[in-house]
C-alpha positions in Angstrom: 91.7 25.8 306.5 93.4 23.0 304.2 91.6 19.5 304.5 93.2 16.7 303.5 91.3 15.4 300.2 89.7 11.4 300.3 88.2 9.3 298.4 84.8 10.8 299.6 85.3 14.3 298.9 87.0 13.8 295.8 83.6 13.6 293.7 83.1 17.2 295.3 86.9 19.1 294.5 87.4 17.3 290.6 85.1 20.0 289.0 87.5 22.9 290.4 90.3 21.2 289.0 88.3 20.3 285.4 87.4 24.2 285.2 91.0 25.7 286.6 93.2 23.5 284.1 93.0 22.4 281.0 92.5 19.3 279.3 96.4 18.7 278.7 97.4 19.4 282.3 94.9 17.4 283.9 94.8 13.4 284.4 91.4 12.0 283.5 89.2 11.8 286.7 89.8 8.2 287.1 93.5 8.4 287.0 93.7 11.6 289.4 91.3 9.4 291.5 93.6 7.1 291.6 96.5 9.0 292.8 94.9 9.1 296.5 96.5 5.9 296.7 100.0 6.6 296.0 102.2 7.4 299.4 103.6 10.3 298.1 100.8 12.3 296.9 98.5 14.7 298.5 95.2 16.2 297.8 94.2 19.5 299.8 91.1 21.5 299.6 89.7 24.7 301.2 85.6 24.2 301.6 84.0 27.4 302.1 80.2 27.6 302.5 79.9 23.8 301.7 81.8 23.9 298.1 85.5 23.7 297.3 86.9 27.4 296.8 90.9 26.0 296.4 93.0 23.4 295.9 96.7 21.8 296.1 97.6 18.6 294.8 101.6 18.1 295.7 104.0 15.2 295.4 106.3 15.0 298.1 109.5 13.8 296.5 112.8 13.2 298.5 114.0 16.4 299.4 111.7 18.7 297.8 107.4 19.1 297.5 106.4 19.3 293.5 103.0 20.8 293.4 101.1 19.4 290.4 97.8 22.1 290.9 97.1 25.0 292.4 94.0 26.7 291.9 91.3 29.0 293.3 87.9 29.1 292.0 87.0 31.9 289.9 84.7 33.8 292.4 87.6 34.1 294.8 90.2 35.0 292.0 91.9 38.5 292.8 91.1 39.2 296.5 94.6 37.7 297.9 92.9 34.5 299.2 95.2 32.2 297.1 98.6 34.2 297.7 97.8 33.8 301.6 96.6 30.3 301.2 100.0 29.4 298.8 102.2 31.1 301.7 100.4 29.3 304.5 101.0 26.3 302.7 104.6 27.1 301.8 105.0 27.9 305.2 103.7 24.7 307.0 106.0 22.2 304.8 108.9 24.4 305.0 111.1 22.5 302.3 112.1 23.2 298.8 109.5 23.3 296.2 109.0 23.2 292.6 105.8 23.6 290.1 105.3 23.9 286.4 104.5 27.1 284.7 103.4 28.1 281.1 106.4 29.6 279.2 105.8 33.3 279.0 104.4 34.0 275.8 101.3 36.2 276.6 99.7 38.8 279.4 98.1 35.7 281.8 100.9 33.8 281.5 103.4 36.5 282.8 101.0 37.3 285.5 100.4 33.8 286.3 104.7 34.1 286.6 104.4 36.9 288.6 102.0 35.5 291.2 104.5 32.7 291.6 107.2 35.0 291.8 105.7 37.4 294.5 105.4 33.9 296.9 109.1 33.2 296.6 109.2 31.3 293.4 112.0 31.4 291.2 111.9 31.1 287.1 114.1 28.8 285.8 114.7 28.9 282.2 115.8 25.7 281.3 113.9 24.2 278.6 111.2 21.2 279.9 108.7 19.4 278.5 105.9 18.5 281.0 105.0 14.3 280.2 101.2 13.7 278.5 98.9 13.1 281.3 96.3 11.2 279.0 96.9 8.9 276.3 97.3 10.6 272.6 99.0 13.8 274.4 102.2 15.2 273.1 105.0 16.4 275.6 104.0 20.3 276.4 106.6 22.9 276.7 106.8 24.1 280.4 109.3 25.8 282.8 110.0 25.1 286.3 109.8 27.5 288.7 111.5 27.2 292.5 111.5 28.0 295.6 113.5 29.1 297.7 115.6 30.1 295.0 117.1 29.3 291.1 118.4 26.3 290.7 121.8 25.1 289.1 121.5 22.7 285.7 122.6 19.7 288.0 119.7 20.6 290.3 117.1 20.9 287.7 118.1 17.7 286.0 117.9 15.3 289.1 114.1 17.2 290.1 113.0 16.9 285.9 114.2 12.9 286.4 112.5 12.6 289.5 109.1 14.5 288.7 109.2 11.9 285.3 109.6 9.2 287.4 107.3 9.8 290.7 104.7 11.6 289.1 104.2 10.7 285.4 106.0 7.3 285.5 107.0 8.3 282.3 110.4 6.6 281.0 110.5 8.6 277.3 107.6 6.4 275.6 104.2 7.3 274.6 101.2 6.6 277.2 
């Protein structure tokens, strides 16, 4: 179901990713492009019909997988295709895992909490502040969510310096 994501097909998955996410949790396409090179990333995609219905971008990191994006594509939005795609997923790397959530402050963002939380993800409540993926972007207020459970503050402070470092090479300046 999941195909590993190239340099080929990447032209053909970036427009699921530019209408899923916006503009401040997204690299430009060049960079995200670019991230097919680095050893510890990894771009999946679910093709359907010849176009890209899904997709996971995830970092694996040490001891635990960071996913960066997940996403269906709006037509197959609320038919439980991306709950069992996320499980099979979960299921297949078998290891911890963290991702980046919205703090909950509205209707979509609880639901988007509760999606995570009905696939094993726990909320974590620690405050964090999710790098600038393009230049001029400010830090945005985030929380991390886990899996297979919560995490202690020791815990979330070695995967927060280790998602700064791995996946936004950020060291505390500006882009």
């Amino acid at each position: 179901m999941l195909q590993r994501i190239t340099e080929e097909s990447f032209d053909e998955i970036f427009p699921l990713l530019e209408t899923a996410f916006p503009v401040t949790e997204l690299r430009t396409k060049e960079n995200q492009r670019a991230l097919l090179q680095s050893p510890c990333y990894r771009l999946y995609g679910v093709n359907m019909q010849q176009v890209y219905t899904a997709v996971i971008a995830v970092w694996e990191i040490e001891d635990f997988l960071y996913i960066e994006h997940f996403a269906v594509g709006e037509k197959w939005r609320n038919h439980g295709f991306g709950g069992r795609l996320l499980d099979a997923f979960l299921t297949e790397y078998h290891r911890p895992t963290v991702l980046e959530v919205e703090v909950p402050e509205d209707a979509l963002t609880r639901r988007r909490i509760a999606f995570y939380q009905r696939h094993g993800f726990c909320y974590n409540a620690y405050p964090y502040l999710q790098p600038p993926m393009r230049k001029g972007q400010g830090m945005l207020p985030l929380r991390l969510m886990t899996r297979p459970g919560t995490i202690d503050e020791a815990t979330y402070e070695r995967y927060r310096e280790q998602i700064y470092k791995i996946v936004y090479q950020y060291k505390g300046e500006s882009l």
